[in-house]
PDB file of N, CA, C and O in Angstrom:
ATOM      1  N   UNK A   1     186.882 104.672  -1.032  1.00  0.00           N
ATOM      2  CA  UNK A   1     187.158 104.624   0.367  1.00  0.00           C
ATOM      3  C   UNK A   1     186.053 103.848   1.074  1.00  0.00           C
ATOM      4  O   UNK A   1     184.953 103.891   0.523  1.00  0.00           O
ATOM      5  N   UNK A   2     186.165 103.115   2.252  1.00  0.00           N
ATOM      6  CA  UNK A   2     185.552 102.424   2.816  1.00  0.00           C
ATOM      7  C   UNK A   2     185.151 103.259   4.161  1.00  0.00           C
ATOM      8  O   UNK A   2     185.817 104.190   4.614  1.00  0.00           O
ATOM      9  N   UNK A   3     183.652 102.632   4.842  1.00  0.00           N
ATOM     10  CA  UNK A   3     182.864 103.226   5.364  1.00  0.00           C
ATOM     11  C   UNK A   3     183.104 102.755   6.661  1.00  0.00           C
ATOM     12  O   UNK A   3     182.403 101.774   6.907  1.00  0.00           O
ATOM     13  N   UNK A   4     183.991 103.165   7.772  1.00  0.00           N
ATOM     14  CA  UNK A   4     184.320 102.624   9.100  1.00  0.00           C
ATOM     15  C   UNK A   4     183.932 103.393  10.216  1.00  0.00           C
ATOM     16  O   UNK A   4     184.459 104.462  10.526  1.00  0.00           O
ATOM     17  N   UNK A   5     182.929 102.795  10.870  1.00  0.00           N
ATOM     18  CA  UNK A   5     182.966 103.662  12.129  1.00  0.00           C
ATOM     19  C   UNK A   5     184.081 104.101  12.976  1.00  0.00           C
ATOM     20  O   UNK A   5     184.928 103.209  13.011  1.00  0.00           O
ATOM     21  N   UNK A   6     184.453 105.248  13.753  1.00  0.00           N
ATOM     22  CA  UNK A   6     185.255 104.867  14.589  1.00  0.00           C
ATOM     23  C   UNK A   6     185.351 104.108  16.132  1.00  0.00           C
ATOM     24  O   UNK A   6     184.407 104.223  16.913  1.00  0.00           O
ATOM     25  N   UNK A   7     186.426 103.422  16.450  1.00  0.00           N
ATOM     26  CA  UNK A   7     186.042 102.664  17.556  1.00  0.00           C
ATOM     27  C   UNK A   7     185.786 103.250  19.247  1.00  0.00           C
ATOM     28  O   UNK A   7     185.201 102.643  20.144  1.00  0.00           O
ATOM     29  N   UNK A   8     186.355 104.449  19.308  1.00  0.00           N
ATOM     30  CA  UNK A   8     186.686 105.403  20.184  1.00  0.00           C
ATOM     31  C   UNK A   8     185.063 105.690  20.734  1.00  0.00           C
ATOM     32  O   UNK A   8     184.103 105.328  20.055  1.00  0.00           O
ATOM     33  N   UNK A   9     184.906 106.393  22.061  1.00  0.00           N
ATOM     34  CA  UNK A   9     184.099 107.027  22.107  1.00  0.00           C
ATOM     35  C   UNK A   9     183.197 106.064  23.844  1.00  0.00           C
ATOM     36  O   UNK A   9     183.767 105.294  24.617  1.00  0.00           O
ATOM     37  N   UNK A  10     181.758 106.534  23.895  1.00  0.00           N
ATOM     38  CA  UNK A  10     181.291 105.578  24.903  1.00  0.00           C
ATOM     39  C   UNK A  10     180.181 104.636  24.654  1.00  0.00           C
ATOM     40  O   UNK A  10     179.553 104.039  25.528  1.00  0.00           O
ATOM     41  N   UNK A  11     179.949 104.538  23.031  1.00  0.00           N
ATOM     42  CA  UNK A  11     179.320 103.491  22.694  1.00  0.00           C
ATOM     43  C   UNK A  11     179.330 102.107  22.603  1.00  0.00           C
ATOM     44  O   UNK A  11     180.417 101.532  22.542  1.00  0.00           O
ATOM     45  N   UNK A  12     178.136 101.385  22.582  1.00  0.00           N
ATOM     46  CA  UNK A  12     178.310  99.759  23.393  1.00  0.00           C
ATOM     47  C   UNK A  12     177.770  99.529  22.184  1.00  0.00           C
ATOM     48  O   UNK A  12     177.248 100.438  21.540  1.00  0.00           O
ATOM     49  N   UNK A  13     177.864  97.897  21.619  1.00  0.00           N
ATOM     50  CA  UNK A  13     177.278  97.483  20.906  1.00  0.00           C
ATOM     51  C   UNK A  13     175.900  96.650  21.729  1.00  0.00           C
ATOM     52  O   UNK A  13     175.656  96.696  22.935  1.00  0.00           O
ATOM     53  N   UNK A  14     175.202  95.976  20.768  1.00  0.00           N
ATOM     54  CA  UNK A  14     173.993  95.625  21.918  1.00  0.00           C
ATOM     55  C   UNK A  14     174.662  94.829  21.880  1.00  0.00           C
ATOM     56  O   UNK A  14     175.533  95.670  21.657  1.00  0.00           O
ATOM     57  N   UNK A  15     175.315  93.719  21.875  1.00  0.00           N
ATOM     58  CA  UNK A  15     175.674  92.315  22.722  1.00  0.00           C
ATOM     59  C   UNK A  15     176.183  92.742  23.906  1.00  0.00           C
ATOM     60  O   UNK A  15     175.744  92.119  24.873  1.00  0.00           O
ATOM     61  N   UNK A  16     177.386  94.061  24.275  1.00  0.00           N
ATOM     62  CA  UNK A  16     177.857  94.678  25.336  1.00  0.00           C
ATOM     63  C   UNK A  16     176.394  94.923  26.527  1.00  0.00           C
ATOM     64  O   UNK A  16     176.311  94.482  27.673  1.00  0.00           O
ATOM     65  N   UNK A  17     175.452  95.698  25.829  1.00  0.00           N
ATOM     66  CA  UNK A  17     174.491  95.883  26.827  1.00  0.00           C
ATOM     67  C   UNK A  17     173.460  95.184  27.067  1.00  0.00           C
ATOM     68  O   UNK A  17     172.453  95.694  27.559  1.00  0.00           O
ATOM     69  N   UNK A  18     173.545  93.854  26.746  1.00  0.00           N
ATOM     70  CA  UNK A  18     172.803  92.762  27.301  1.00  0.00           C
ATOM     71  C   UNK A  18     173.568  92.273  28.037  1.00  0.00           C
ATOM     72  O   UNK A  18     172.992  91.969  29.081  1.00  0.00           O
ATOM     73  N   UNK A  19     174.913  91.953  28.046  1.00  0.00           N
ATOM     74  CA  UNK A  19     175.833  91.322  28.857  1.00  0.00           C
ATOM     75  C   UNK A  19     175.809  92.109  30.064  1.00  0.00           C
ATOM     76  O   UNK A  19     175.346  91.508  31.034  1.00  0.00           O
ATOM     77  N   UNK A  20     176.185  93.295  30.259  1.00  0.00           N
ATOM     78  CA  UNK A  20     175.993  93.962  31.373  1.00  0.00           C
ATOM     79  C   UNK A  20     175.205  94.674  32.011  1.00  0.00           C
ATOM     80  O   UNK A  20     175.335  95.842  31.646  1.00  0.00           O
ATOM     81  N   UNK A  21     174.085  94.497  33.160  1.00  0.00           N
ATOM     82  CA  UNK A  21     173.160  95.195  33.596  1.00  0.00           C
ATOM     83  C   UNK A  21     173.468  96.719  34.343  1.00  0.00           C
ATOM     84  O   UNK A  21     174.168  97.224  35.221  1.00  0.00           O
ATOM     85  N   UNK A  22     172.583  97.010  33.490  1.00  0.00           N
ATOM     86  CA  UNK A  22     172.489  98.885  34.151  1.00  0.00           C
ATOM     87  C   UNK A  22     172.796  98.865  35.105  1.00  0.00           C
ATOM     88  O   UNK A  22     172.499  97.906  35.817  1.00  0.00           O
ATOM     89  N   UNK A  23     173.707 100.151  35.682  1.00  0.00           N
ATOM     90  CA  UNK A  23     173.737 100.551  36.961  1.00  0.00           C
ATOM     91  C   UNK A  23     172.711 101.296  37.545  1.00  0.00           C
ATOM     92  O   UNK A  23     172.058 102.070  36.846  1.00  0.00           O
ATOM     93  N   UNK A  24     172.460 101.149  38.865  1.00  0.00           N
ATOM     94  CA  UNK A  24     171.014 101.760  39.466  1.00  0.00           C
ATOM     95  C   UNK A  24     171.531 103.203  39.884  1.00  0.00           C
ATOM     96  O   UNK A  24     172.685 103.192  40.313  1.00  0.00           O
ATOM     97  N   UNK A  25     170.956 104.345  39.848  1.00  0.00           N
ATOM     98  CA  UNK A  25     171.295 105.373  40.234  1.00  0.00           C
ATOM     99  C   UNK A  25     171.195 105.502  41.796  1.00  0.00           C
ATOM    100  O   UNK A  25     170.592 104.548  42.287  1.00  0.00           O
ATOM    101  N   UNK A  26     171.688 106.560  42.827  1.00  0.00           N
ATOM    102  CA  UNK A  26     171.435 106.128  44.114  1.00  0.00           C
ATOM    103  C   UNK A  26     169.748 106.827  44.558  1.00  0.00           C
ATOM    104  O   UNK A  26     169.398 107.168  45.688  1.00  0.00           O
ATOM    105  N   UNK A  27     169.026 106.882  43.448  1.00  0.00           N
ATOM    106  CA  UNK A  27     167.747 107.343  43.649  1.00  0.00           C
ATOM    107  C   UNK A  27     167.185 105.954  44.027  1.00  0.00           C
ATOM    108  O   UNK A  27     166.633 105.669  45.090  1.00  0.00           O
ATOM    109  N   UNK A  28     167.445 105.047  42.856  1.00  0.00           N
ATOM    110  CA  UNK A  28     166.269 104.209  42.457  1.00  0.00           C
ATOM    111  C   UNK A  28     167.150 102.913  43.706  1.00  0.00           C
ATOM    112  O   UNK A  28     166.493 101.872  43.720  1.00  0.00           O
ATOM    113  N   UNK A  29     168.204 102.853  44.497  1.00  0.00           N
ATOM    114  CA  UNK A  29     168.313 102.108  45.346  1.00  0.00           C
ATOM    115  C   UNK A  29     167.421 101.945  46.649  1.00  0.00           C
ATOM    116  O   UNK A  29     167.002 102.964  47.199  1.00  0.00           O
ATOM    117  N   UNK A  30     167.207 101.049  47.011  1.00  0.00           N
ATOM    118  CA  UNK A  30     166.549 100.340  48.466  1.00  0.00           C
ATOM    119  C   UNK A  30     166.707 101.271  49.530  1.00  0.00           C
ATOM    120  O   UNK A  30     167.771 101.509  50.103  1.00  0.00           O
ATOM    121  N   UNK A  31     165.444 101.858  49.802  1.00  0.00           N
ATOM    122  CA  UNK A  31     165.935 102.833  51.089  1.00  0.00           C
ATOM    123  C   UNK A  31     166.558 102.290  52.402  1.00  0.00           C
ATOM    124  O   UNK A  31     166.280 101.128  52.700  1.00  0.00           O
ATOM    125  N   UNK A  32     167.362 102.997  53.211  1.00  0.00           N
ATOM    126  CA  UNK A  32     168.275 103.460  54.078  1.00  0.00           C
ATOM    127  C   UNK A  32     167.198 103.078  55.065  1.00  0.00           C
ATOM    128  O   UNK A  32     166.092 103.579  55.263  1.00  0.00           O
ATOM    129  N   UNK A  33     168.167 101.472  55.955  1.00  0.00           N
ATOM    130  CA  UNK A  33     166.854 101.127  57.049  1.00  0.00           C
ATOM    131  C   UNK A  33     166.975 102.394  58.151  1.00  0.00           C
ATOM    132  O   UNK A  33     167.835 103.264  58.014  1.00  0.00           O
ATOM    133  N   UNK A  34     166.142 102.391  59.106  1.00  0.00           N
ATOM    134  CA  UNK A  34     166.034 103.353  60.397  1.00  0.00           C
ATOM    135  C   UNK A  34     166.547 102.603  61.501  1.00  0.00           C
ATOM    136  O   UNK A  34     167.132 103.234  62.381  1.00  0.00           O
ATOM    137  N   UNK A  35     166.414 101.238  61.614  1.00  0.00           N
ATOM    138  CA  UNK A  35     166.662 100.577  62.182  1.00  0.00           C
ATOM    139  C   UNK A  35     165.749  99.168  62.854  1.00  0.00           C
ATOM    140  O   UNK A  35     164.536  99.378  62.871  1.00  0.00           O
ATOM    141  N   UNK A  36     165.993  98.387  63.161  1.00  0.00           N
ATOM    142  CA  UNK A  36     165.544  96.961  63.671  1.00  0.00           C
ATOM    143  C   UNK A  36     164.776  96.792  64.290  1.00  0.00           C
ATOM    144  O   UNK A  36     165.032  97.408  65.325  1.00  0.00           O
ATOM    145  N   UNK A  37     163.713  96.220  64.390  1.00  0.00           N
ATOM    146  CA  UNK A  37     161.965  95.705  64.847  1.00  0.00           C
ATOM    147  C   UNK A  37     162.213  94.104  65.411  1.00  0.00           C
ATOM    148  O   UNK A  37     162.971  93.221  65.011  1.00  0.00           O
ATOM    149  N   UNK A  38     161.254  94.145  66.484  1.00  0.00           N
ATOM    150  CA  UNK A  38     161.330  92.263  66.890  1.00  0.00           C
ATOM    151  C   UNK A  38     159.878  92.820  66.907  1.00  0.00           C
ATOM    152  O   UNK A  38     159.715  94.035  67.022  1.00  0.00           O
ATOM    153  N   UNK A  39     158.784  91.951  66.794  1.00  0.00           N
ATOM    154  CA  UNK A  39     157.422  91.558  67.164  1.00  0.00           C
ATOM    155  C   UNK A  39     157.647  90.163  67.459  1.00  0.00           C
ATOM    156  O   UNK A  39     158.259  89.284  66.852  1.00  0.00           O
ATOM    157  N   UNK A  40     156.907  90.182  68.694  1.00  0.00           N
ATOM    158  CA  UNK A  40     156.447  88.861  69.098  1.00  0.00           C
ATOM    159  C   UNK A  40     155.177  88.545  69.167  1.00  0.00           C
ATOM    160  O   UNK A  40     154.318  89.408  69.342  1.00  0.00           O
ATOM    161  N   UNK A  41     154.885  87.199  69.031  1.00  0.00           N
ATOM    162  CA  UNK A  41     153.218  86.881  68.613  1.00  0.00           C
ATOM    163  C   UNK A  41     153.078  86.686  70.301  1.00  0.00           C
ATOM    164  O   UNK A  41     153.935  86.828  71.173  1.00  0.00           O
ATOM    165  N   UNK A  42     151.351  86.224  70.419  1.00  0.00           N
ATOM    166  CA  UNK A  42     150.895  86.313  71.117  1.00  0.00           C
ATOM    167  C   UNK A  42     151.591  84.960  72.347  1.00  0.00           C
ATOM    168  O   UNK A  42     151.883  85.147  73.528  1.00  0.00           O
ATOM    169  N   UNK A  43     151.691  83.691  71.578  1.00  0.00           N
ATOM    170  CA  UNK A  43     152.206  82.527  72.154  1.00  0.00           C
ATOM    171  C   UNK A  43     153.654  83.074  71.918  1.00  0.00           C
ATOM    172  O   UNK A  43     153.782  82.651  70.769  1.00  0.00           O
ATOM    173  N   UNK A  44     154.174  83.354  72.034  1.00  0.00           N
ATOM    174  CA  UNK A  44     155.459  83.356  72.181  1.00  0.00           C
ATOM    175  C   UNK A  44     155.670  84.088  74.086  1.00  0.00           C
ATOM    176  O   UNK A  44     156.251  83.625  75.067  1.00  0.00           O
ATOM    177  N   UNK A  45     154.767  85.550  73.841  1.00  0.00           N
ATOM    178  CA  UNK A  45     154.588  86.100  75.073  1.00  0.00           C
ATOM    179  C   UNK A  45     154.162  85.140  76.330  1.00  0.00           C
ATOM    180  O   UNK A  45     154.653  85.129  77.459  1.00  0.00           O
ATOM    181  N   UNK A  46     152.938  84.214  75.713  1.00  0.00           N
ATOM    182  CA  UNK A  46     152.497  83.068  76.276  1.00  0.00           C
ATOM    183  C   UNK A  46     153.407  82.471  76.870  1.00  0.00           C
ATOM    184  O   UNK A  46     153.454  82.331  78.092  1.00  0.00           O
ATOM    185  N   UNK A  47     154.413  81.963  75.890  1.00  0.00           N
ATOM    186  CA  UNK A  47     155.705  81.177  76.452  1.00  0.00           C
ATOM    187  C   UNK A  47     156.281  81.681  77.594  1.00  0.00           C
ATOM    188  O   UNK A  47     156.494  81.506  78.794  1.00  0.00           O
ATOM    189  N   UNK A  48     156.418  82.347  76.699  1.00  0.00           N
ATOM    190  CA  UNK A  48     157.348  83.340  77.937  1.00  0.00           C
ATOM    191  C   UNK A  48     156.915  83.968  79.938  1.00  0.00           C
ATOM    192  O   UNK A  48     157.661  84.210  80.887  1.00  0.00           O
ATOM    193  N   UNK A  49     155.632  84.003  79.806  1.00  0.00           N
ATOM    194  CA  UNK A  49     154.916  84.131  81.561  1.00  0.00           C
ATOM    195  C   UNK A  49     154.811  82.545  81.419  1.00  0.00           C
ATOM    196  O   UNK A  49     154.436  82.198  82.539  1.00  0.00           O
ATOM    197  N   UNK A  50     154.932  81.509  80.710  1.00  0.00           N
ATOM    198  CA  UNK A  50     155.340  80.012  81.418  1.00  0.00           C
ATOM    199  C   UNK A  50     156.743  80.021  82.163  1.00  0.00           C
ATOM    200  O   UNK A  50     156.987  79.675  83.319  1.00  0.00           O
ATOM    201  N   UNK A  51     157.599  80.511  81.185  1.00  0.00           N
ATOM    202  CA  UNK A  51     159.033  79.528  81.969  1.00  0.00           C
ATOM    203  C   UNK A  51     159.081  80.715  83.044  1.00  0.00           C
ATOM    204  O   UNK A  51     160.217  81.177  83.151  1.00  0.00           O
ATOM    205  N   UNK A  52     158.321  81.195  83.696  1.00  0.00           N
ATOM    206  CA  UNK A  52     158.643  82.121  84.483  1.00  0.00           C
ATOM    207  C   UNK A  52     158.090  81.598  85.746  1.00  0.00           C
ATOM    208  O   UNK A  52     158.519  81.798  86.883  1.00  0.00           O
ATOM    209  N   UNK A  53     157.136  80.939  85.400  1.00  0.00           N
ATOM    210  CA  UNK A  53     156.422  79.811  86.788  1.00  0.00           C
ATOM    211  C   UNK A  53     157.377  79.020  87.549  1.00  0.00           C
ATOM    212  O   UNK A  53     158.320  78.310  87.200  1.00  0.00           O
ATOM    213  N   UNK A  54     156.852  79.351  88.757  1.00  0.00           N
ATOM    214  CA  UNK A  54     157.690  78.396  89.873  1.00  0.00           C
ATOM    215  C   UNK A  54     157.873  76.966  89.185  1.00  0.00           C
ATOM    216  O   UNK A  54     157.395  76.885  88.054  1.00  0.00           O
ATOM    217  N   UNK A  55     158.505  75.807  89.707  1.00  0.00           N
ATOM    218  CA  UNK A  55     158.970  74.463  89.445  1.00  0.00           C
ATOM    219  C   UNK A  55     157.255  73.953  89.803  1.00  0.00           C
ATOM    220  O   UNK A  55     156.531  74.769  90.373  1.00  0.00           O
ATOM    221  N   UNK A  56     156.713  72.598  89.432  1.00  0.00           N
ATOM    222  CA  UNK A  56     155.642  71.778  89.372  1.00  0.00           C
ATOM    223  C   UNK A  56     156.154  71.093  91.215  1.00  0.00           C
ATOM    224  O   UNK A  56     156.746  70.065  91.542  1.00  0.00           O
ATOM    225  N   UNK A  57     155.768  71.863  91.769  1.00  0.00           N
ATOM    226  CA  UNK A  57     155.607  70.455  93.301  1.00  0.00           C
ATOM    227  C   UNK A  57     155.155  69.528  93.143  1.00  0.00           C
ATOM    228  O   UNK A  57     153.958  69.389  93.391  1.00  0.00           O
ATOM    229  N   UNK A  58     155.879  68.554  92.690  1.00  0.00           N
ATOM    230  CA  UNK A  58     155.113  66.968  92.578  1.00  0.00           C
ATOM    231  C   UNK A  58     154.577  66.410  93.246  1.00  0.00           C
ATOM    232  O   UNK A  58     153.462  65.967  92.969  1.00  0.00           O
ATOM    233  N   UNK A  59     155.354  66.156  94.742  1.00  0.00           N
ATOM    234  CA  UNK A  59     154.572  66.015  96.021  1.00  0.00           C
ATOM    235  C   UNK A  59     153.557  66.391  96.418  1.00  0.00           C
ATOM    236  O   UNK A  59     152.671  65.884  97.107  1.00  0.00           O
ATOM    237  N   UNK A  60     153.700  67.317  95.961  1.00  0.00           N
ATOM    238  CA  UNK A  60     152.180  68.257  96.774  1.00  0.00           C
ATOM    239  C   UNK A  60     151.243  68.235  95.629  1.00  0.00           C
ATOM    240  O   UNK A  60     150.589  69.278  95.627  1.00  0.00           O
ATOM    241  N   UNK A  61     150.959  67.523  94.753  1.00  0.00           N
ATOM    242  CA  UNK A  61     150.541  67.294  93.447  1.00  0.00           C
ATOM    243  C   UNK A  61     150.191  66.367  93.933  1.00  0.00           C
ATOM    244  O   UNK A  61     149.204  66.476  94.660  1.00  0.00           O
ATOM    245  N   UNK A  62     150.647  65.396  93.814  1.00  0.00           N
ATOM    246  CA  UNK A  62     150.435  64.032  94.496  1.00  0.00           C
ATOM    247  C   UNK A  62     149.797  63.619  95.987  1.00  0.00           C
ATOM    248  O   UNK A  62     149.352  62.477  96.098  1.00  0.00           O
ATOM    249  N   UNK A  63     149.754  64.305  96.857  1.00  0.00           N
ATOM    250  CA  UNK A  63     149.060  64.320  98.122  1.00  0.00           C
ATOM    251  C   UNK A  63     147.794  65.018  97.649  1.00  0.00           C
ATOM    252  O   UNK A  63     146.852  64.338  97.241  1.00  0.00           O
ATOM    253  N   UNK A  64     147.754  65.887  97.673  1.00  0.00           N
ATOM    254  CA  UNK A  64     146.486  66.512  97.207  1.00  0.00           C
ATOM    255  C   UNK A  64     145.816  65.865  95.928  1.00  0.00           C
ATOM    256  O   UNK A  64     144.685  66.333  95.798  1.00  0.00           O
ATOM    257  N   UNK A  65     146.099  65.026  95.024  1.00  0.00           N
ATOM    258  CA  UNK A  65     145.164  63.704  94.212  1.00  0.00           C
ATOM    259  C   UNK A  65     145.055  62.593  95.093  1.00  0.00           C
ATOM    260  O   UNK A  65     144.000  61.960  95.080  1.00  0.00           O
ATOM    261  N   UNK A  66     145.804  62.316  95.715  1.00  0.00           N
ATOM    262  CA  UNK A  66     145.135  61.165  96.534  1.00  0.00           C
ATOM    263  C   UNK A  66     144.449  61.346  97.991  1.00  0.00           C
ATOM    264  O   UNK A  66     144.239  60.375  98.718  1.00  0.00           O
ATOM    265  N   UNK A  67     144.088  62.794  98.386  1.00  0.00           N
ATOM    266  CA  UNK A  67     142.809  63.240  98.953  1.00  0.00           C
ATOM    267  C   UNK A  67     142.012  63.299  98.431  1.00  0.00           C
ATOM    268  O   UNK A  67     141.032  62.655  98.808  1.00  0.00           O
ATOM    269  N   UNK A  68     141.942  64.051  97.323  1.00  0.00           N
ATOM    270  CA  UNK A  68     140.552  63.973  96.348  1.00  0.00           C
ATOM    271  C   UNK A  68     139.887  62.895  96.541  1.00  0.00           C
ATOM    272  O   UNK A  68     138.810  62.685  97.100  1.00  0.00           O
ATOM    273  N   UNK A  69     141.181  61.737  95.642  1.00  0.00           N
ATOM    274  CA  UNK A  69     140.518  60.124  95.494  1.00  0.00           C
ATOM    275  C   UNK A  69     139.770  59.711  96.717  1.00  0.00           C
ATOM    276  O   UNK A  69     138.650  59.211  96.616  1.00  0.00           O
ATOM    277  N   UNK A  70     140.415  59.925  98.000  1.00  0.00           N
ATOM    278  CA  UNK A  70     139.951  59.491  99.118  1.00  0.00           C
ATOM    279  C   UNK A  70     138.687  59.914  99.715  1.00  0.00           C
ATOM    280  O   UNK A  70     138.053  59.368 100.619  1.00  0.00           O
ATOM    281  N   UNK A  71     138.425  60.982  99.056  1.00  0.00           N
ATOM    282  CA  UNK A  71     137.099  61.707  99.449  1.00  0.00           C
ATOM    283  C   UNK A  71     137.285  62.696 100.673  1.00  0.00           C
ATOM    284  O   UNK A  71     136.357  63.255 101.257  1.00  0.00           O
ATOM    285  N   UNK A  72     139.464  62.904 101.153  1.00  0.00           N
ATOM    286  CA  UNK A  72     138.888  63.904 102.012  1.00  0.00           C
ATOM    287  C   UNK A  72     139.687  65.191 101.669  1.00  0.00           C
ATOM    288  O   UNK A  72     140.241  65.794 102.587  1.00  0.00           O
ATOM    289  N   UNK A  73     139.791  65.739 100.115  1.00  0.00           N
ATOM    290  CA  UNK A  73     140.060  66.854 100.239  1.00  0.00           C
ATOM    291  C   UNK A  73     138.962  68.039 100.329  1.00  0.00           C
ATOM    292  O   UNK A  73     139.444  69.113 100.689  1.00  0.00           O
ATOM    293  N   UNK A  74     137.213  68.036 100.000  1.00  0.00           N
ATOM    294  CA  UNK A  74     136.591  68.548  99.944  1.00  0.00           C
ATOM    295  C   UNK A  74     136.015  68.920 100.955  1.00  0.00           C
ATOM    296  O   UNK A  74     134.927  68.366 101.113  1.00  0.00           O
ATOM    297  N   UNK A  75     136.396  69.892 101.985  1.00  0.00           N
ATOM    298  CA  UNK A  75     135.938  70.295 103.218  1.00  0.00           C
ATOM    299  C   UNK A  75     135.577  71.661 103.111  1.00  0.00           C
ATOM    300  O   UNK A  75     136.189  72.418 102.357  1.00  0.00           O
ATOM    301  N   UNK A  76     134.577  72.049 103.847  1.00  0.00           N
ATOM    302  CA  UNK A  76     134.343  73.557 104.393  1.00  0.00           C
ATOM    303  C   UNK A  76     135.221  74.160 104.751  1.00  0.00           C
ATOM    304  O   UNK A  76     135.240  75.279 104.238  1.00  0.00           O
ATOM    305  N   UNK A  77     135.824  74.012 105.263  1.00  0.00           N
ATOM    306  CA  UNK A  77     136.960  75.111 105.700  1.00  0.00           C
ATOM    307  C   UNK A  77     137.512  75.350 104.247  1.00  0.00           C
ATOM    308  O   UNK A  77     137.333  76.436 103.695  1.00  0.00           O
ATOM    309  N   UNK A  78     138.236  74.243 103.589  1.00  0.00           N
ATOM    310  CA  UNK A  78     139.045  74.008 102.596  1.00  0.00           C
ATOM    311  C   UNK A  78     138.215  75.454 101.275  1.00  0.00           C
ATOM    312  O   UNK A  78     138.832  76.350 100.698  1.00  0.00           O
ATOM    313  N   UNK A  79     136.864  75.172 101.209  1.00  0.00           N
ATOM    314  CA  UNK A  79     136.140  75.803 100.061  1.00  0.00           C
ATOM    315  C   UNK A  79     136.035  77.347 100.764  1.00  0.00           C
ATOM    316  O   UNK A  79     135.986  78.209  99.887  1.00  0.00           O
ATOM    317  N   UNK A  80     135.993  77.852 102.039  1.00  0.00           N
ATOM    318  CA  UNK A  80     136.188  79.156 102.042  1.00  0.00           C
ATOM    319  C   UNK A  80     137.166  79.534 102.164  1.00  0.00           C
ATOM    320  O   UNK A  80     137.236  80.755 102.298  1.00  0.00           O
ATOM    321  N   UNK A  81     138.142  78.939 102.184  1.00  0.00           N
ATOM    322  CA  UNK A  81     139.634  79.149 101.799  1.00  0.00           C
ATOM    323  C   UNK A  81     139.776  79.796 100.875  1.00  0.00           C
ATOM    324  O   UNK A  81     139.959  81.009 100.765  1.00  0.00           O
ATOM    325  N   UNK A  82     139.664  78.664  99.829  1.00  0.00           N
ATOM    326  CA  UNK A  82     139.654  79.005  97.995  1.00  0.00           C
ATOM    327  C   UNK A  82     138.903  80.168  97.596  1.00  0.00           C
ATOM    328  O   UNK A  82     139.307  81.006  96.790  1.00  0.00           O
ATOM    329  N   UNK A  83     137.722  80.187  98.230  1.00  0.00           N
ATOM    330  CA  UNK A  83     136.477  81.280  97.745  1.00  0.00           C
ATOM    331  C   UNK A  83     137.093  82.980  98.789  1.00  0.00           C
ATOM    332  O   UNK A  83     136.884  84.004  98.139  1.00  0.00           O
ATOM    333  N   UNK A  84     137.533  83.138  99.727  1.00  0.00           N
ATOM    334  CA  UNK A  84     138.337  84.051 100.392  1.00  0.00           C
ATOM    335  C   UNK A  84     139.551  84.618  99.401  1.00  0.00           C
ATOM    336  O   UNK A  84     139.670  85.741  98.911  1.00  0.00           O
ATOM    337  N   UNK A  85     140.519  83.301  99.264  1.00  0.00           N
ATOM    338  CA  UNK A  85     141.653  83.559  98.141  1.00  0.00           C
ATOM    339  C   UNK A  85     141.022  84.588  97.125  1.00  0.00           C
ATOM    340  O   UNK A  85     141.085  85.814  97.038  1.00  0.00           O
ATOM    341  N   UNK A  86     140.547  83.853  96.575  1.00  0.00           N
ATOM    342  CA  UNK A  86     139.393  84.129  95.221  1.00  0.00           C
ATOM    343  C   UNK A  86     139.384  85.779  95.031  1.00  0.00           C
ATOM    344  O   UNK A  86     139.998  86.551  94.294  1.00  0.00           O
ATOM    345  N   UNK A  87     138.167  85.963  96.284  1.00  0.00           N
ATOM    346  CA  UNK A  87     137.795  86.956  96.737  1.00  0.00           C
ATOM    347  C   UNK A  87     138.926  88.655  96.565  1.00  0.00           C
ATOM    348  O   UNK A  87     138.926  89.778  96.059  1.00  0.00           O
ATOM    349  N   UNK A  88     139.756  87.695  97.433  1.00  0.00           N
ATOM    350  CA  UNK A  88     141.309  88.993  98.046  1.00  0.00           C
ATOM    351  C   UNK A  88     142.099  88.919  96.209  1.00  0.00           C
ATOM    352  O   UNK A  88     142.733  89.974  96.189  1.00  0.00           O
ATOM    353  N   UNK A  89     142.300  88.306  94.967  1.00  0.00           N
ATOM    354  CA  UNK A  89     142.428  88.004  94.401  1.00  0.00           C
ATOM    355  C   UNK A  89     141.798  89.030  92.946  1.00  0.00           C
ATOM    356  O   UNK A  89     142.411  89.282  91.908  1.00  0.00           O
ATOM    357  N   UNK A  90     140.587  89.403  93.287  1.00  0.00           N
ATOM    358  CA  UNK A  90     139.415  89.347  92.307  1.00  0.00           C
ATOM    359  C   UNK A  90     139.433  91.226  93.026  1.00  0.00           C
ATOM    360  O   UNK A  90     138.611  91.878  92.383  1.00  0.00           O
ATOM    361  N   UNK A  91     140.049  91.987  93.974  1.00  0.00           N
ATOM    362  CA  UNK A  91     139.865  92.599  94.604  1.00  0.00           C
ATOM    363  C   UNK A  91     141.155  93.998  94.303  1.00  0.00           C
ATOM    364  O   UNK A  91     141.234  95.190  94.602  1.00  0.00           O
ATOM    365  N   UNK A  92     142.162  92.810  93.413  1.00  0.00           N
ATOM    366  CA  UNK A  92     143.443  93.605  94.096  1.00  0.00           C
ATOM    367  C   UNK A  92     143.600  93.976  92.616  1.00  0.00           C
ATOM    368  O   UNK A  92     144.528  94.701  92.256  1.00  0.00           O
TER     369      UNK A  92
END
């Protein structure tokens, strides 16, 4: 009589269990998120109090450089202005 295993049963040969990778138990799976995070860097925040700035007055950009140039934006009044501003500014 000849020596036959039987075929029945839940045994794999190894070519079967190289071909197919283990199943993961639900232990050894990827934990269960809590839920969703944003961080923002520092320039991004940066960015962000920019586009929040009024529009660039060009005009008034432009008048006020060509006083400078002219030599008459630098007045007394003008510098306790700024230094008052400053002041109420540095205060609040």
């Amino acid at each position: 009589m000849t020596d036959i295993n039987p075929i029945a049963g839940s045994q794999r040969t190894a070519l079967e269990s190289a071909a197919k990778p283990a199943r993961q138990s639900t232990d050894e799976q990827a934990p269960a998120r809590t839920g969703d995070r944003v961080e923002l860097s520092e320039n991004a925040r940066l960015l962000s109090k920019l586009k929040e700035l009024p529009e660039i007055r060009e005009g008034l950009v432009n008048s006020v450089k060509a006083q400078i140039l002219a030599g008459n934006y630098d007045t007394p009044e003008r510098f306790d202005t700024a230094i008052n501003a400053l002041i109420d500014d540095l205060n609040e």
